[in-house]
TILO-187764 format. One record per residue (C-alpha): x, y, z negated. Coordinates in Angstrom, 2 decimals, always signed. Layout:
N
+---------+---------+---------+
|       X |       Y |       Z |
+---------+---------+---------+
|       X |       Y |       Z |
...
+---------+---------+---------+
% end
This chain:
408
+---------+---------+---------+
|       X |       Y |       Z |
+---------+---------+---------+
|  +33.84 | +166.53 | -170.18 |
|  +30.31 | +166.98 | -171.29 |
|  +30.33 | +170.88 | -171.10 |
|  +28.21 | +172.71 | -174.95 |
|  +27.26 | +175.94 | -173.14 |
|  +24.42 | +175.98 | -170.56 |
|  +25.42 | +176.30 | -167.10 |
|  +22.23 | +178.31 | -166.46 |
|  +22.44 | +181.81 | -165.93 |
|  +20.25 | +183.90 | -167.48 |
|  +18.54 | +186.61 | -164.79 |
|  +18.00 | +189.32 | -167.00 |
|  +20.15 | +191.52 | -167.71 |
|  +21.17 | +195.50 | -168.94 |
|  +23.42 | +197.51 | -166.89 |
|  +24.67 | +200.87 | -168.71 |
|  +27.19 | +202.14 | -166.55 |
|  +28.79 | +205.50 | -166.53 |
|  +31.42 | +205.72 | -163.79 |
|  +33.98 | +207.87 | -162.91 |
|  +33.39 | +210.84 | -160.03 |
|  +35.21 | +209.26 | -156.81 |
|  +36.95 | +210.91 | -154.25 |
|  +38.49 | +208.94 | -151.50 |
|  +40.48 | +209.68 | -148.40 |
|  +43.41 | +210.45 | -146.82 |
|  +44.62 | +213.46 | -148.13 |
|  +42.24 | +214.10 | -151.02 |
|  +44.87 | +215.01 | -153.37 |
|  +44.92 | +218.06 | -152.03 |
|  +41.20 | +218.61 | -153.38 |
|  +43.16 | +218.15 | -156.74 |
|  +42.15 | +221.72 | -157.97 |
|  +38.54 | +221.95 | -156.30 |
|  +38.03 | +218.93 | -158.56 |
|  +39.39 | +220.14 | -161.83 |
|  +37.08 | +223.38 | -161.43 |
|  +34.36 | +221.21 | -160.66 |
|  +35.15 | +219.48 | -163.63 |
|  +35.25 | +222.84 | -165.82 |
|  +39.16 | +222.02 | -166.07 |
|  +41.82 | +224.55 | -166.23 |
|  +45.10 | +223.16 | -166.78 |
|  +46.31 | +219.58 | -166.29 |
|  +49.56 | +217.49 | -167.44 |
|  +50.61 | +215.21 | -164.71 |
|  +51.33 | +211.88 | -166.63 |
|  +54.20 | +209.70 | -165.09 |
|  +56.96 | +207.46 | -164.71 |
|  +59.94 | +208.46 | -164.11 |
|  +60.15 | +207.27 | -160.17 |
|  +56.99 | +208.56 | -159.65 |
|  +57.94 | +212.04 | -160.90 |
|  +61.64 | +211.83 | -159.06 |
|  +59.50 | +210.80 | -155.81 |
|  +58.64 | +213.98 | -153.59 |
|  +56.37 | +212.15 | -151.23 |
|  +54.09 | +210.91 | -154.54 |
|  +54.52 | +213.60 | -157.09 |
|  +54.86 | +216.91 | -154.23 |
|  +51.45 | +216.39 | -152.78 |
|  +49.86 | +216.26 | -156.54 |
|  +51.27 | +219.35 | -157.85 |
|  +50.74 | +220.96 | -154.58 |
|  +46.93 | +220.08 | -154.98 |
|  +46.93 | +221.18 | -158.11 |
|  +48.00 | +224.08 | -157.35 |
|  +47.11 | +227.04 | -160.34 |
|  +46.38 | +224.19 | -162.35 |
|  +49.42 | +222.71 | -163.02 |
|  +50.82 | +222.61 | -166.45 |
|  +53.16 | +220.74 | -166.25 |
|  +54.67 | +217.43 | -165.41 |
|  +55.59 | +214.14 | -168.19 |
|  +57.23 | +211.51 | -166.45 |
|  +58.04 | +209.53 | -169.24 |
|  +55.67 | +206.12 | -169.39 |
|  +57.20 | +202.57 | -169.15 |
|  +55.35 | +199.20 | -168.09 |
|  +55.58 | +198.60 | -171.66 |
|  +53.11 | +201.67 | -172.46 |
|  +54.61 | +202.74 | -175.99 |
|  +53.15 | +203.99 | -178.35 |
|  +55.33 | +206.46 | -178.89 |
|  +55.36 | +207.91 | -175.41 |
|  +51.51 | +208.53 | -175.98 |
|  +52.73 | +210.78 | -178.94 |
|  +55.34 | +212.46 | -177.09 |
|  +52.63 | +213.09 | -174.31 |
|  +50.19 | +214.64 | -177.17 |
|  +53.02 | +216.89 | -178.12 |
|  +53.93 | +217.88 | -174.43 |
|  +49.91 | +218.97 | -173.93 |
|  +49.93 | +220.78 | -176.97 |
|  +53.12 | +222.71 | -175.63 |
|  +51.54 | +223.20 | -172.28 |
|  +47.99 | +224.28 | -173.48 |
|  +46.29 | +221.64 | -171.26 |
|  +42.85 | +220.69 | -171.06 |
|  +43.13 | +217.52 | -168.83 |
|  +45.48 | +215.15 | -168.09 |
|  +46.40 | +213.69 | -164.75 |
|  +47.63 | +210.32 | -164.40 |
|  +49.79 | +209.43 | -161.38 |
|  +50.90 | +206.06 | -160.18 |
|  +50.08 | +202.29 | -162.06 |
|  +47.77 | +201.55 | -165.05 |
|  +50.56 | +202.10 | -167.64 |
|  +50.47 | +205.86 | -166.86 |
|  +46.71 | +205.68 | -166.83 |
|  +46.91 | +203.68 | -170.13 |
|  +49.03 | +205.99 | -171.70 |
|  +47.10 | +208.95 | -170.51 |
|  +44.23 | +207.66 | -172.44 |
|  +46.38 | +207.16 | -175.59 |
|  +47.28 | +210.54 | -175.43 |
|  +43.82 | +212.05 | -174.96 |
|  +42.68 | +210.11 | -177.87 |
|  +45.55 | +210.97 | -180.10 |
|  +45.22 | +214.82 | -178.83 |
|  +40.97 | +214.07 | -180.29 |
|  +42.38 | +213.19 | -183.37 |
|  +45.31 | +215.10 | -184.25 |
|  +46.93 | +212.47 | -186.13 |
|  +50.62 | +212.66 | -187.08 |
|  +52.75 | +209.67 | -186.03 |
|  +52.83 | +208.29 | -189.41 |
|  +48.60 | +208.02 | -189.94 |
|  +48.48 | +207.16 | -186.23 |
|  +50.94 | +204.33 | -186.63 |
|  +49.58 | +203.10 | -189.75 |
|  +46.22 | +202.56 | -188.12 |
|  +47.51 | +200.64 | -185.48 |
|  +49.48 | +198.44 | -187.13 |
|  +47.03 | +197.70 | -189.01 |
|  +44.31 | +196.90 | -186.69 |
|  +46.18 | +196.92 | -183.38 |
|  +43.76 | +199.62 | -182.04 |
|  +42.81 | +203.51 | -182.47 |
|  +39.44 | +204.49 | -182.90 |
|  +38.03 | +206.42 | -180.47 |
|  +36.23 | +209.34 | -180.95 |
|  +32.48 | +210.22 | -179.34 |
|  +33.91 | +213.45 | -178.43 |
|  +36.87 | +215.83 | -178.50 |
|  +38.69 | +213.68 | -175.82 |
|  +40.90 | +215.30 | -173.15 |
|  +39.68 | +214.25 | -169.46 |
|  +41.41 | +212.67 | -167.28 |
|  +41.81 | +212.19 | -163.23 |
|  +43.11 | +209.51 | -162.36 |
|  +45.32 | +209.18 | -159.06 |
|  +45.92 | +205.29 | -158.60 |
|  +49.08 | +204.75 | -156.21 |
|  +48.70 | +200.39 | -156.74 |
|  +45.90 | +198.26 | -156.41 |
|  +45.14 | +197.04 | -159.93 |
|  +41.98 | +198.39 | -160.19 |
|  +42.37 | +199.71 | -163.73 |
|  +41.32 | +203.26 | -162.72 |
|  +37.30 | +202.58 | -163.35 |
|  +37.86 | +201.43 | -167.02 |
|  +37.52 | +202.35 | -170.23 |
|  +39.85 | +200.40 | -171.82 |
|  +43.68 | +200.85 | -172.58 |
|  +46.57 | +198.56 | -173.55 |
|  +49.42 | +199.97 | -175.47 |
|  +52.34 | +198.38 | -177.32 |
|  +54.67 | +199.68 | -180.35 |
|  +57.88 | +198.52 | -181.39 |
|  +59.90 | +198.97 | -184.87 |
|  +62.37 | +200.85 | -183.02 |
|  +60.21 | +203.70 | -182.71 |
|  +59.65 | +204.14 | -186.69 |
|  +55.71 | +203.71 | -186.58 |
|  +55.71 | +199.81 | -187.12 |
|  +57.53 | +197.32 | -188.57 |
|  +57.36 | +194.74 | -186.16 |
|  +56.43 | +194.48 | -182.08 |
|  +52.53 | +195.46 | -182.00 |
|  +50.29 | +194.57 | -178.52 |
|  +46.69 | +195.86 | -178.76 |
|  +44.27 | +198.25 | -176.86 |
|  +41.43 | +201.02 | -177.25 |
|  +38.19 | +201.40 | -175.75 |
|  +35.18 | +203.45 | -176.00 |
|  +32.84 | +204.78 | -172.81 |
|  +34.68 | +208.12 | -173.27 |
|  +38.03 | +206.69 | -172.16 |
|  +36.34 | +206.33 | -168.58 |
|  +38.05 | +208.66 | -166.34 |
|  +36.24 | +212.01 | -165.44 |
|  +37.15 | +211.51 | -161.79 |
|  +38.98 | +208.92 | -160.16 |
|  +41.15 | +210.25 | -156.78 |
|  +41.82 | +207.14 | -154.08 |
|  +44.05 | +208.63 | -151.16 |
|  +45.36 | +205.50 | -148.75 |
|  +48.49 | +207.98 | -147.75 |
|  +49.45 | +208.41 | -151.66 |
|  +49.54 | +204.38 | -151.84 |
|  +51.11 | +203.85 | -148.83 |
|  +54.54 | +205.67 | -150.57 |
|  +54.11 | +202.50 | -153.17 |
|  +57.20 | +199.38 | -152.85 |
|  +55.37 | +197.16 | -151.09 |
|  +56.89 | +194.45 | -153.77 |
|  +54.75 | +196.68 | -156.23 |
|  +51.77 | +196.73 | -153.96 |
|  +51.75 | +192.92 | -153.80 |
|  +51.41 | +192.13 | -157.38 |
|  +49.22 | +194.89 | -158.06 |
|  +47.03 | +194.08 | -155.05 |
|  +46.76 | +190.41 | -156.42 |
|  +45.68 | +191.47 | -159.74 |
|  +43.15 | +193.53 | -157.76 |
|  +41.95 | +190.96 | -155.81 |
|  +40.90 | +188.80 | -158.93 |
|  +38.63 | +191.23 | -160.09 |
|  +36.78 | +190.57 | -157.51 |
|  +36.19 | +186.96 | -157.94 |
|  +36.21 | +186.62 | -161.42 |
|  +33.44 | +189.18 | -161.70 |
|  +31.39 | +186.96 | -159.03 |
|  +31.40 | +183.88 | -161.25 |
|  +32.08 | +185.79 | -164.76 |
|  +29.11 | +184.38 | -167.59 |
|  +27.81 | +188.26 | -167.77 |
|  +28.12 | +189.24 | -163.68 |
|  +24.72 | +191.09 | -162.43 |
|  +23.27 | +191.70 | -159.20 |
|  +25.07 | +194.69 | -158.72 |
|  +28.36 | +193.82 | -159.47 |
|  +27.45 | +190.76 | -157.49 |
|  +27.07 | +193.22 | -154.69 |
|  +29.89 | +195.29 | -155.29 |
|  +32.47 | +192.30 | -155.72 |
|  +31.30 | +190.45 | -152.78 |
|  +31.71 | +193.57 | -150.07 |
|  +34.80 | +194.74 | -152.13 |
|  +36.59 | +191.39 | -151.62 |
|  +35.09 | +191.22 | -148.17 |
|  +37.31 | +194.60 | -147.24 |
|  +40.08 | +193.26 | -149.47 |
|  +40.47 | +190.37 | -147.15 |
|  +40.77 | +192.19 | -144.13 |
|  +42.30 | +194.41 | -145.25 |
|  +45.41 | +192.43 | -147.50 |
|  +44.76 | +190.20 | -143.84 |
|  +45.93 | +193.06 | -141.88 |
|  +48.92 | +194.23 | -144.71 |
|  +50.23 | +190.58 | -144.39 |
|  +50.35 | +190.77 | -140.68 |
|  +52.52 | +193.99 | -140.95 |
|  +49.71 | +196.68 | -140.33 |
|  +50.69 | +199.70 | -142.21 |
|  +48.73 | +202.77 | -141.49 |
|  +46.37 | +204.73 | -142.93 |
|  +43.27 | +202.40 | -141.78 |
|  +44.26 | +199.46 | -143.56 |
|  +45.26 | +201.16 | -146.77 |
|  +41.83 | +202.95 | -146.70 |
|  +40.36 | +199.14 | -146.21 |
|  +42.38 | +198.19 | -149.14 |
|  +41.24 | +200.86 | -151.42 |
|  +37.42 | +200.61 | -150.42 |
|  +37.39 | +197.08 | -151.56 |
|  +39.44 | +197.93 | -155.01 |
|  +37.30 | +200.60 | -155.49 |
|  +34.48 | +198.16 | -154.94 |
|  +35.46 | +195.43 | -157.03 |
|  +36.04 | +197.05 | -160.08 |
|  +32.91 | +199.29 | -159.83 |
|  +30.32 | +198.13 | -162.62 |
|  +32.85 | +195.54 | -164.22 |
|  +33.85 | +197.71 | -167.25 |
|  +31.11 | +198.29 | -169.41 |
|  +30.29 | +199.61 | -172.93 |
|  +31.14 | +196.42 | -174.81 |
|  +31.69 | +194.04 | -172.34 |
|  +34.00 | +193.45 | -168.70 |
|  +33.68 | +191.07 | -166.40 |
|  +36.98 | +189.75 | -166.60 |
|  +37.42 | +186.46 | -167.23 |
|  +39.90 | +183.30 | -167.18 |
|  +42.16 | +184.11 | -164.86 |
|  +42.89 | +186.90 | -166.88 |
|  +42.91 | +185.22 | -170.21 |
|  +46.04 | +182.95 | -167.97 |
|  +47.26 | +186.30 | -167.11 |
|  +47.54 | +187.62 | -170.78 |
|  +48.94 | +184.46 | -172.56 |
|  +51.65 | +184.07 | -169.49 |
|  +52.38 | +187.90 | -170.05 |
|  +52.22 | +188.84 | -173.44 |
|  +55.71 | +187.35 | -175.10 |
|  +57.34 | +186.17 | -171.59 |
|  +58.50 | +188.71 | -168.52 |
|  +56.37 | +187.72 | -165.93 |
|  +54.32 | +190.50 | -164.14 |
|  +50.58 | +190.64 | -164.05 |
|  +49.99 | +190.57 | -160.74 |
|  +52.48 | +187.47 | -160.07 |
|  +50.93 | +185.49 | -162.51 |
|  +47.79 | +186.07 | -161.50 |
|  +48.92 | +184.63 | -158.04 |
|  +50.46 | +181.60 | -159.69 |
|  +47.45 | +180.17 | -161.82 |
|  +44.11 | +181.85 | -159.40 |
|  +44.19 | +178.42 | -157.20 |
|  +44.77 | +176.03 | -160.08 |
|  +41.92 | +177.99 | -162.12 |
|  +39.41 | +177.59 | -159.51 |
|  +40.13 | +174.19 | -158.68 |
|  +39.66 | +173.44 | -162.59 |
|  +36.63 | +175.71 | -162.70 |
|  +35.16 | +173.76 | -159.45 |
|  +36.41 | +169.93 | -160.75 |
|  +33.77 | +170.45 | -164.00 |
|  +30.51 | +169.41 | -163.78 |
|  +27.77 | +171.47 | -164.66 |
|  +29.54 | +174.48 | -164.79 |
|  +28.34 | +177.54 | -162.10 |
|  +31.52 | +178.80 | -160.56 |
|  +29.39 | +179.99 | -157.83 |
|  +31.69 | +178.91 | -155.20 |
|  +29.12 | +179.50 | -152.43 |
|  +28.60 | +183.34 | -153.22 |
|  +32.71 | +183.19 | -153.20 |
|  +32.82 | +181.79 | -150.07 |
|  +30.62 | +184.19 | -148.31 |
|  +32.80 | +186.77 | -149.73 |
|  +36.08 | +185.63 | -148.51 |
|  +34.20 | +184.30 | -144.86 |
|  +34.63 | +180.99 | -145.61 |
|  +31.04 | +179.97 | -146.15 |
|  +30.60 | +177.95 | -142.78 |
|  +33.02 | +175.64 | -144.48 |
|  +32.08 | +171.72 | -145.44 |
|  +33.49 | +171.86 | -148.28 |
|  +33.15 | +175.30 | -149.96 |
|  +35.48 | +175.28 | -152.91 |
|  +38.11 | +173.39 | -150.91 |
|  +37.67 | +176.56 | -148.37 |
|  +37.64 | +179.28 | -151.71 |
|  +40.58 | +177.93 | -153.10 |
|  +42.72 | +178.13 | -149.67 |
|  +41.81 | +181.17 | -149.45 |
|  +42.77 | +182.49 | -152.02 |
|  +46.24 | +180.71 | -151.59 |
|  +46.47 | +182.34 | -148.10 |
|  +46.18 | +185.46 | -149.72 |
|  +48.96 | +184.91 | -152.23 |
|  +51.12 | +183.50 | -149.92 |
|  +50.54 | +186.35 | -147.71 |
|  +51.37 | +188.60 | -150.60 |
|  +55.19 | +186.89 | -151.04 |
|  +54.45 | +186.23 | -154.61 |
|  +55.78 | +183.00 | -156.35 |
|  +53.33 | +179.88 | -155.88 |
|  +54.83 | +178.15 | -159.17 |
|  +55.19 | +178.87 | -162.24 |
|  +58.18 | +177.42 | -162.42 |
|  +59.65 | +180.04 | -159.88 |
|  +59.06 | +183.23 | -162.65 |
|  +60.61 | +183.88 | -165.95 |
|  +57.36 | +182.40 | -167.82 |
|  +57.00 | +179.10 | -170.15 |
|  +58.87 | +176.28 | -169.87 |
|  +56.38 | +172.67 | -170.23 |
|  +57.47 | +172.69 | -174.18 |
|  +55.92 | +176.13 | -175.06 |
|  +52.54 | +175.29 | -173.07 |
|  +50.72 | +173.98 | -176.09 |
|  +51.40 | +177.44 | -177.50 |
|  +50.17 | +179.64 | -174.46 |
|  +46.79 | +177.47 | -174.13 |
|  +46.24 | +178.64 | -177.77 |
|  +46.99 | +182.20 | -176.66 |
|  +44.57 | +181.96 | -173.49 |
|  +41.77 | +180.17 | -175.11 |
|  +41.92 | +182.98 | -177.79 |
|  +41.79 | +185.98 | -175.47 |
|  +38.60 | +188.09 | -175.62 |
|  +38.39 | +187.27 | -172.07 |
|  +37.30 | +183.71 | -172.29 |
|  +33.76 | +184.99 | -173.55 |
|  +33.11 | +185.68 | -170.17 |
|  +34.37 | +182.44 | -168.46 |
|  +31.56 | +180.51 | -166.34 |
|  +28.29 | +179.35 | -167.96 |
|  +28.38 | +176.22 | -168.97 |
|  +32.27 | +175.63 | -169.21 |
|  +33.75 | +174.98 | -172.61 |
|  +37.68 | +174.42 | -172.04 |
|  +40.00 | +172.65 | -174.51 |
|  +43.30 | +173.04 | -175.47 |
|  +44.33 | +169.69 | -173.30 |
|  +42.58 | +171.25 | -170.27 |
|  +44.41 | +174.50 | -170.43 |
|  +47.55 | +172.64 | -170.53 |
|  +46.59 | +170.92 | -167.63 |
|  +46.23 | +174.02 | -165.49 |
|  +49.46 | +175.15 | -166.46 |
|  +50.88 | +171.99 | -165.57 |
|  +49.42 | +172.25 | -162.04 |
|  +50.75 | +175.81 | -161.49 |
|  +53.96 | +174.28 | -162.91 |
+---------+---------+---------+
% end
């Protein structure tokens, strides 16, 4: 392939970057309040699932810090952030009198927590609010009015510095007439404060920590080799996945206290810091795979992330003229003394997966079969995502197929 796009990258660059306030330790939840009043919060509405909020040792701490400032507790959201349960959650604030919300656990809670502020902005009904949506698959977000939020991550996605939000609606609920995927995002979804506290996390399934941490994990490098990465996320990515593989090293090897969660959660922190922007991200094809293997089958993120990352980067390395930066990627992941660099990235990354326990083939999840790939090539090569793939590659349809083939 003769790639259209310049493999050159361009060295200048803008960087407008408004990040969350981060707390981080062991036992910071308990600073819960100090950071609302900081904040100029009153009253918060813990946003949940429903094992989270039936979980003392995650849920008991976080009211506890809270402490005055509780208002309450909705422990209603699903992986399949509804719609509807963001309108519920409006109601539930209203009925509380809350100024801030509180999201506890994955990024559907935090998703659905910044539904819920926007809708509360609004003040909608479910009927306007639904017709918008279906109708363009998105809300728009105010410039102000929003409820804050703190977020209190308890997995390893790395959603909590964004200011995006997926959210899905379904006819069942009344506000559509058929199954609706889309997403916000505006700077003022970014969380007011963002609360990392290794002992909170360490209460997570580890199954749930594996996936997540995966997902995690690819932030890191696709924001290394991403079309729009800059020297600072350069330098955030490259230490954060520098901790990450220590510390997912020591996870794998059956470490489980407090100094290799806090590891963990100083490289997550570090890899998503900078990579959500106004307008752009730094995600890239991995997560365009991730999307189109996710959005109409029941695979989880995080597994097929682990599935398709080695076959991606051994595409991604196999074209020429296209900057994958393989040697920044090996210095990340301490592989750079290697002969044969990408060889040496792509193992690595394996060993991580494998280390992980999450399925090496796609044929081991309940994704595609070889018949539907034509179909989820179109779906990846259409994701917003693949605007930030690697300068100078320009993927086809037939090339798409063939990574899925390999992960097959």
């Amino acid at each position: 392939m003769t790639p259209s796009r310049s493999s050159d990258r361009d060295r200048s660059f803008r960087f407008e970057y408004e990040p969350s306030t981060i707390r981080f330790g062991a036992g910071c939840v308990d600073d819960l309040a100090a950071e609302l009043e900081a904040q100029g919060l009153e009253r918060a509405l813990v946003v949940c699932g429903s094992t989270v909020g039936e979980t003392p040792a995650v849920i008991d701490p976080v009211k506890s810090g809270l402490e005055d400032r509780l208002a309450g507790v909705f422990a209603e959201t699903t992986p399949e952030k509804r719609f509807e349960t963001a309108l519920e959650g409006r109601d539930r604030l209203e009925d509380v009198d809350a100024d801030a919300l509180v999201s506890l656990g994955g990024g559907s809670s935090l998703d659905v927590a910044k539904v819920i502020s926007v809708l509360a902005a609004t003040n909608r009904g479910p009927a306007a609010a639904g017709r918008e949506f279906a109708e363009s698959g998105t809300l728009s977000v105010p410039d102000e009015g929003l409820v804050p939020i703190v977020a209190v991550p308890t997995t390893l996605a790395g959603a909590d510095l964004s200011m995006v939000a997926g959210v899905t609606a379904s006819p069942d609920s009344g506000l559509v007439d058929e199954e609706i995927g889309g997403g916000l995002s505006g700077p003022g979804l970014m969380p007011a404060a963002a609360v990392y506290d290794p002992e909170l996390v360490a209460t997570t399934p580890e199954s749930v920590i594996a996936g997540s941490a995966m997902n995690g994990f690819d932030k890191g490098i696709e924001t290394l080799y991403a079309s729009n990465a800059t020297p600072v996320t350069d330098a955030t990515a490259r230490h954060g996945l520098a901790k990450l593989t220590d510390g997912l090293g020591a996870f794998e090897d059956g470490d489980r206290d407090t100094a290799t969660f806090e590891t963990i959660l100083e490289g997550i922190v570090l890899v998503q810091y900078g990579i959500s922007r106004p307008g752009e991200t730094t995600a890239s094809i991995i997560h365009a795979f991730g999307h189109g293997l996710t959005r109409t089958y029941d695979v989880q993120q995080g597994a097929a992330h682990g599935v398709v990352a080695p076959s991606v980067l051994e595409y991604l390395f196999d074209q020429d003229g296209v900057d994958a930066r393989a040697g920044m990627l090996a210095n990340a992941l301490g592989v750079d003394n290697a002969a044969d660099q990408e060889v040496a990235v792509v193992e690595a990354v394996t060993e991580i997966r494998d280390g992980l326990d999450l399925p090496s083939q796609l044929r081991e999840v309940d994704g595609p079969e070889p018949a539907a790939f034509t179909a989820v090539a179109e779906s990846i090569l259409n994701d917003p995502f693949m605007a930030n793939v690697p300068p100078g590659l320009d993927p086809s349809i037939d090339e798409i197929e063939a990574v899925l083939e390999a992960a097959w």
